[in-house]
N, C-alpha and C positions, 0 to 999 in steps of 0.2 A: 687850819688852812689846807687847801686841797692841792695836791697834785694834779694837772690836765694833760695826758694826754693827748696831740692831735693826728692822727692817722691821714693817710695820702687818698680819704675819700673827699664827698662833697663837703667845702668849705662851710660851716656853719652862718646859716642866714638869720637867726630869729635874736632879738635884744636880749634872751634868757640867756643864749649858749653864750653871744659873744661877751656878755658882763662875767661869765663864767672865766673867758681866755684872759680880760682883764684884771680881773683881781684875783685867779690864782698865786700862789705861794711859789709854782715856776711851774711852766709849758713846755712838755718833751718833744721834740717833733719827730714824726719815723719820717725820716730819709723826706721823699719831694713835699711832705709837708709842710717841710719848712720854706718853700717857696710862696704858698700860699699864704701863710705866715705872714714871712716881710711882707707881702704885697698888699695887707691889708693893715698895712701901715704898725704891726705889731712886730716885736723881737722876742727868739725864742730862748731858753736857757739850756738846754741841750737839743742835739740833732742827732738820730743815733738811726743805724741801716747799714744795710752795704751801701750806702750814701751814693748811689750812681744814678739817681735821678734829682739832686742837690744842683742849683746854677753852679757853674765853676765860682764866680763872684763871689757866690754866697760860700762856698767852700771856703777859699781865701779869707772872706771877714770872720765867717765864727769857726775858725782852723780850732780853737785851744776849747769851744764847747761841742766837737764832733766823737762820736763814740764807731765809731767801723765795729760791724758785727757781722763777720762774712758768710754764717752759719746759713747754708741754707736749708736744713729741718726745723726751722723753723720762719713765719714771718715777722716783720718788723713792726709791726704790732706786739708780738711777744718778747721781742728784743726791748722791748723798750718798757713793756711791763715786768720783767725779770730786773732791768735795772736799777726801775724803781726799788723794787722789794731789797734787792741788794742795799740801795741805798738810804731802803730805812721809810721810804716814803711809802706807807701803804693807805692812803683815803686818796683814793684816784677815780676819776672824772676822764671815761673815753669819749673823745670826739672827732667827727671826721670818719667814723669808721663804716657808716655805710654810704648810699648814695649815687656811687657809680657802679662798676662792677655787681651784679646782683652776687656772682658765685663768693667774689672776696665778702660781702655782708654778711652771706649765709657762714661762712667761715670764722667771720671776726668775732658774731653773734654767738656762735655755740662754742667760741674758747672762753667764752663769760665764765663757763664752768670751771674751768679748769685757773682761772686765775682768783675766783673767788675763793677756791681755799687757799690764796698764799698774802690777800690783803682784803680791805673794802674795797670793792670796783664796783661800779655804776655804767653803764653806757648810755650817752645822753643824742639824743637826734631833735632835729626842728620837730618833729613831730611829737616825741614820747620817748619814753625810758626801758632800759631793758636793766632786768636784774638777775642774776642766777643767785638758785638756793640750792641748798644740799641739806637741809632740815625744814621742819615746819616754822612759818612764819609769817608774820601779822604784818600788814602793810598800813599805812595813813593811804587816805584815799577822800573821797566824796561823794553824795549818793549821784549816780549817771553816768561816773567814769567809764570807760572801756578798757576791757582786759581781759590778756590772753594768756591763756599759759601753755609752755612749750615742755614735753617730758621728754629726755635725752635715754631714757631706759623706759621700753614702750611697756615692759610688765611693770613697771610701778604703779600700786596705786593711790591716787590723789583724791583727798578731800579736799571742801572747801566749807569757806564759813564767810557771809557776807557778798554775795554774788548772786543775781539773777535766776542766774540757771546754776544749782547746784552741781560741786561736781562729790558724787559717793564712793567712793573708793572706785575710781573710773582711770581704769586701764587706759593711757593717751597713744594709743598704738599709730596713731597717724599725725601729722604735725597740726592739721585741721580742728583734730576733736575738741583742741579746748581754747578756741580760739571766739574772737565776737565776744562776749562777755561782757557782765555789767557789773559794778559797785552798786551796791543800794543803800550803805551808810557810812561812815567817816571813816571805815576802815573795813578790811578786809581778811582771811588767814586761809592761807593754803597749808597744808599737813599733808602729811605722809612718812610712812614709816620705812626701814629700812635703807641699802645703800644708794643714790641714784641722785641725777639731777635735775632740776627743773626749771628752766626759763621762763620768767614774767613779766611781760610788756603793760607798758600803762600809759595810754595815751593823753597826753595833756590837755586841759580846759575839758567844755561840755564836746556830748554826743557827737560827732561829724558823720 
Protein backbone atom coordinates (compact mmCIF):
# COMPACT_ATOMS: atom_id res chain seq x y z
CA UNK A 1 0.00 0.00 0.00
CA UNK A 2 1.15 3.33 -0.87
CA UNK A 3 1.71 6.39 0.88
CA UNK A 4 0.07 9.91 -0.92
CA UNK A 5 1.33 12.62 -0.62
CA UNK A 6 -0.92 15.89 -1.28
CA UNK A 7 0.93 19.03 -1.88
CA UNK A 8 -0.91 22.73 -1.58
CA UNK A 9 -0.91 22.80 -5.71
CA UNK A 10 -3.86 21.99 -8.16
CA UNK A 11 -6.25 19.64 -6.51
CA UNK A 12 -6.32 16.40 -8.56
CA UNK A 13 -9.09 16.26 -11.29
CA UNK A 14 -8.83 12.79 -13.23
CA UNK A 15 -10.59 9.31 -11.64
CA UNK A 16 -6.89 7.80 -11.72
CA UNK A 17 -5.39 10.33 -9.07
CA UNK A 18 -8.49 10.58 -7.14
CA UNK A 19 -8.86 6.46 -6.74
CA UNK A 20 -5.18 7.01 -5.77
CA UNK A 21 -6.37 9.45 -2.45
CA UNK A 22 -9.03 6.91 -1.89
CA UNK A 23 -7.42 3.73 -1.27
CA UNK A 24 -4.24 4.85 -0.16
CA UNK A 25 -2.74 3.25 3.14
CA UNK A 26 -2.86 7.22 4.46
CA UNK A 27 -2.82 10.76 2.85
CA UNK A 28 -0.14 13.34 4.22
CA UNK A 29 -1.37 16.72 3.69
CA UNK A 30 1.54 19.81 3.46
CA UNK A 31 -0.13 22.43 5.40
CA UNK A 32 -3.45 24.18 3.07
CA UNK A 33 -3.61 21.02 1.52
CA UNK A 34 -5.57 19.83 3.77
CA UNK A 35 -8.19 22.16 2.97
CA UNK A 36 -8.63 21.07 -0.12
CA UNK A 37 -8.75 17.73 1.23
CA UNK A 38 -11.90 18.02 3.50
CA UNK A 39 -13.42 19.90 0.83
CA UNK A 40 -13.65 17.23 -1.37
CA UNK A 41 -15.33 15.39 1.01
CA UNK A 42 -12.09 13.24 1.95
CA UNK A 43 -10.10 13.23 5.44
CA UNK A 44 -6.47 13.26 5.82
CA UNK A 45 -4.29 11.28 8.24
CA UNK A 46 -1.54 13.75 8.84
CA UNK A 47 -1.18 17.61 8.15
CA UNK A 48 2.27 18.62 8.62
CA UNK A 49 3.85 22.53 7.62
CA UNK A 50 4.15 25.42 9.42
CA UNK A 51 0.40 24.91 9.13
CA UNK A 52 -0.46 28.71 8.56
CA UNK A 53 -2.48 28.34 5.61
CA UNK A 54 -4.70 25.19 7.69
CA UNK A 55 -8.72 26.75 8.23
CA UNK A 56 -8.50 27.58 11.99
CA UNK A 57 -11.63 24.81 12.14
CA UNK A 58 -9.63 22.40 10.58
CA UNK A 59 -6.66 23.07 13.02
CA UNK A 60 -9.16 22.45 15.91
CA UNK A 61 -10.67 19.06 14.42
CA UNK A 62 -7.40 17.26 13.46
CA UNK A 63 -5.31 19.13 16.48
CA UNK A 64 -3.77 15.33 17.52
CA UNK A 65 -2.77 14.53 13.42
CA UNK A 66 -0.77 18.00 12.87
CA UNK A 67 3.06 17.87 12.66
CA UNK A 68 4.31 21.99 12.95
CA UNK A 69 7.58 22.03 11.03
CA UNK A 70 8.71 25.49 11.22
CA UNK A 71 12.10 24.95 9.25
CA UNK A 72 12.10 27.27 6.69
CA UNK A 73 15.22 25.69 4.44
CA UNK A 74 13.17 23.81 3.53
CA UNK A 75 9.48 23.39 1.80
CA UNK A 76 6.62 21.49 2.89
CA UNK A 77 6.77 19.25 0.54
CA UNK A 78 10.08 17.98 1.89
CA UNK A 79 8.74 18.22 5.37
CA UNK A 80 6.37 15.88 4.68
CA UNK A 81 8.63 13.58 2.55
CA UNK A 82 11.36 13.36 5.34
CA UNK A 83 8.55 12.26 7.68
CA UNK A 84 7.44 9.84 5.81
CA UNK A 85 10.91 8.05 5.51
CA UNK A 86 11.27 8.66 9.26
CA UNK A 87 8.29 6.92 9.62
CA UNK A 88 9.18 4.05 7.66
CA UNK A 89 6.80 4.79 4.87
CA UNK A 90 8.87 4.92 1.78
CA UNK A 91 6.33 3.83 -1.62
CA UNK A 92 5.10 7.26 -1.93
CA UNK A 93 2.79 8.73 -4.47
CA UNK A 94 3.08 12.93 -4.81
CA UNK A 95 0.22 14.81 -5.63
CA UNK A 96 -0.87 18.11 -5.92
CA UNK A 97 2.44 19.21 -6.54
CA UNK A 98 2.15 21.20 -9.60
CA UNK A 99 -0.45 23.27 -11.25
CA UNK A 100 -0.45 26.51 -9.82
CA UNK A 101 2.67 28.36 -9.06
CA UNK A 102 4.84 27.37 -12.30
CA UNK A 103 8.14 28.44 -10.04
CA UNK A 104 6.83 26.05 -6.83
CA UNK A 105 6.37 22.99 -9.86
CA UNK A 106 9.73 23.62 -11.33
CA UNK A 107 11.02 23.29 -7.59
CA UNK A 108 8.85 20.41 -6.44
CA UNK A 109 9.77 18.58 -9.75
CA UNK A 110 13.55 18.65 -9.41
CA UNK A 111 13.54 17.71 -5.60
CA UNK A 112 12.34 14.34 -7.23
CA UNK A 113 16.10 13.74 -7.10
CA UNK A 114 16.94 14.24 -4.06
CA UNK A 115 14.06 12.20 -2.49
CA UNK A 116 14.55 9.33 -4.56
CA UNK A 117 17.53 8.23 -2.86
CA UNK A 118 15.90 8.22 0.62
CA UNK A 119 12.46 5.94 -0.72
CA UNK A 120 10.31 5.02 -3.88
CA UNK A 121 8.72 8.34 -4.92
CA UNK A 122 6.69 8.86 -8.01
CA UNK A 123 5.01 12.27 -8.88
CA UNK A 124 1.78 11.83 -10.41
CA UNK A 125 -0.25 14.84 -12.28
CA UNK A 126 -3.64 14.60 -14.48
CA UNK A 127 -1.59 14.57 -17.03
CA UNK A 128 1.59 12.13 -16.58
CA UNK A 129 4.26 10.96 -14.22
CA UNK A 130 7.54 12.27 -13.39
CA UNK A 131 10.24 9.94 -11.98
CA UNK A 132 13.80 10.69 -10.99
CA UNK A 133 16.66 8.09 -11.68
CA UNK A 134 20.13 8.16 -10.50
CA UNK A 135 21.19 4.94 -12.53
CA UNK A 136 20.29 3.23 -15.70
CA UNK A 137 16.79 2.07 -15.98
CA UNK A 138 14.02 0.28 -17.97
CA UNK A 139 10.69 1.73 -17.75
CA UNK A 140 7.08 -0.28 -18.90
CA UNK A 141 5.75 1.96 -21.48
CA UNK A 142 3.78 1.31 -24.93
CA UNK A 143 4.62 1.95 -28.48
CA UNK A 144 3.29 6.13 -28.94
CA UNK A 145 3.92 7.03 -25.54
CA UNK A 146 5.63 10.45 -24.91
CA UNK A 147 8.61 11.07 -23.05
CA UNK A 148 10.84 13.38 -21.95
CA UNK A 149 13.88 13.31 -20.10
CA UNK A 150 15.30 15.99 -17.95
CA UNK A 151 19.28 15.74 -16.94
CA UNK A 152 20.03 17.72 -13.51
CA UNK A 153 24.01 17.45 -14.49
CA UNK A 154 24.23 18.95 -18.12
CA UNK A 155 27.71 16.88 -18.62
CA UNK A 156 26.01 13.71 -18.22
CA UNK A 157 25.76 11.56 -20.85
CA UNK A 158 22.44 9.66 -21.60
CA UNK A 159 21.56 6.79 -23.73
CA UNK A 160 18.66 5.54 -24.58
CA UNK A 161 17.07 2.12 -25.69
CA UNK A 162 13.47 2.07 -27.14
CA UNK A 163 12.71 5.64 -28.06
CA UNK A 164 12.04 7.38 -31.46
CA UNK A 165 14.75 9.54 -31.50
CA UNK A 166 17.57 8.07 -30.08
CA UNK A 167 19.40 9.64 -27.47
CA UNK A 168 23.72 8.36 -27.73
CA UNK A 169 25.56 9.34 -25.04
CA UNK A 170 23.93 12.97 -25.54
CA UNK A 171 24.98 15.62 -23.30
CA UNK A 172 21.29 17.32 -21.99
CA UNK A 173 22.82 20.64 -21.55
CA UNK A 174 19.64 22.45 -21.85
CA UNK A 175 16.17 21.42 -20.27
CA UNK A 176 14.74 21.14 -24.01
CA UNK A 177 17.23 18.66 -25.54
CA UNK A 178 15.47 15.59 -24.39
CA UNK A 179 12.19 16.49 -24.26
CA UNK A 180 8.96 15.39 -27.15
CA UNK A 181 10.03 12.00 -27.38
CA UNK A 182 8.34 8.76 -28.17
CA UNK A 183 8.11 4.94 -26.84
CA UNK A 184 7.97 2.57 -29.76
CA UNK A 185 7.50 -0.71 -27.80
CA UNK A 186 6.25 -1.83 -24.33
CA UNK A 187 9.19 -0.52 -22.71
CA UNK A 188 11.77 1.72 -22.72
CA UNK A 189 15.76 2.23 -20.77
CA UNK A 190 17.53 5.17 -20.24
CA UNK A 191 21.36 4.50 -19.13
CA UNK A 192 24.07 6.45 -18.16
CA UNK A 193 27.09 6.06 -16.36
CA UNK A 194 28.57 7.89 -13.61
CA UNK A 195 27.30 10.38 -10.72
CA UNK A 196 24.09 12.52 -11.72
CA UNK A 197 20.41 12.66 -12.00
CA UNK A 198 17.81 12.43 -14.49
CA UNK A 199 14.20 13.21 -14.58
CA UNK A 200 11.67 11.24 -16.79
CA UNK A 201 8.16 12.34 -17.54
CA UNK A 202 5.62 9.90 -19.30
CA UNK A 203 2.64 11.28 -20.29
CA UNK A 204 -0.40 9.10 -20.06
CA UNK A 205 -2.69 7.35 -22.69
CA UNK A 206 -2.01 7.94 -26.58
CA UNK A 207 -0.05 10.87 -28.61
CA UNK A 208 -1.87 14.49 -27.50
Amino acid sequence: MQTVILADGAFPKSEKLKNLLDNAERVVCCDGAANKLVDSGREPDVIIGDLDSVRPELKMKYRDILIKVSDQDTNDLTKAVNSCVKNGWKDIVILGATGKREDHAIGNISLLASYSKKAKVKMLTDYGEFVAINSSTTFNSFPGQQISVFSLCARLKISSDGLKYPLNDKELSAWWMGTLNEAVADSFTISFEGDGDVIVYLLDGKSR
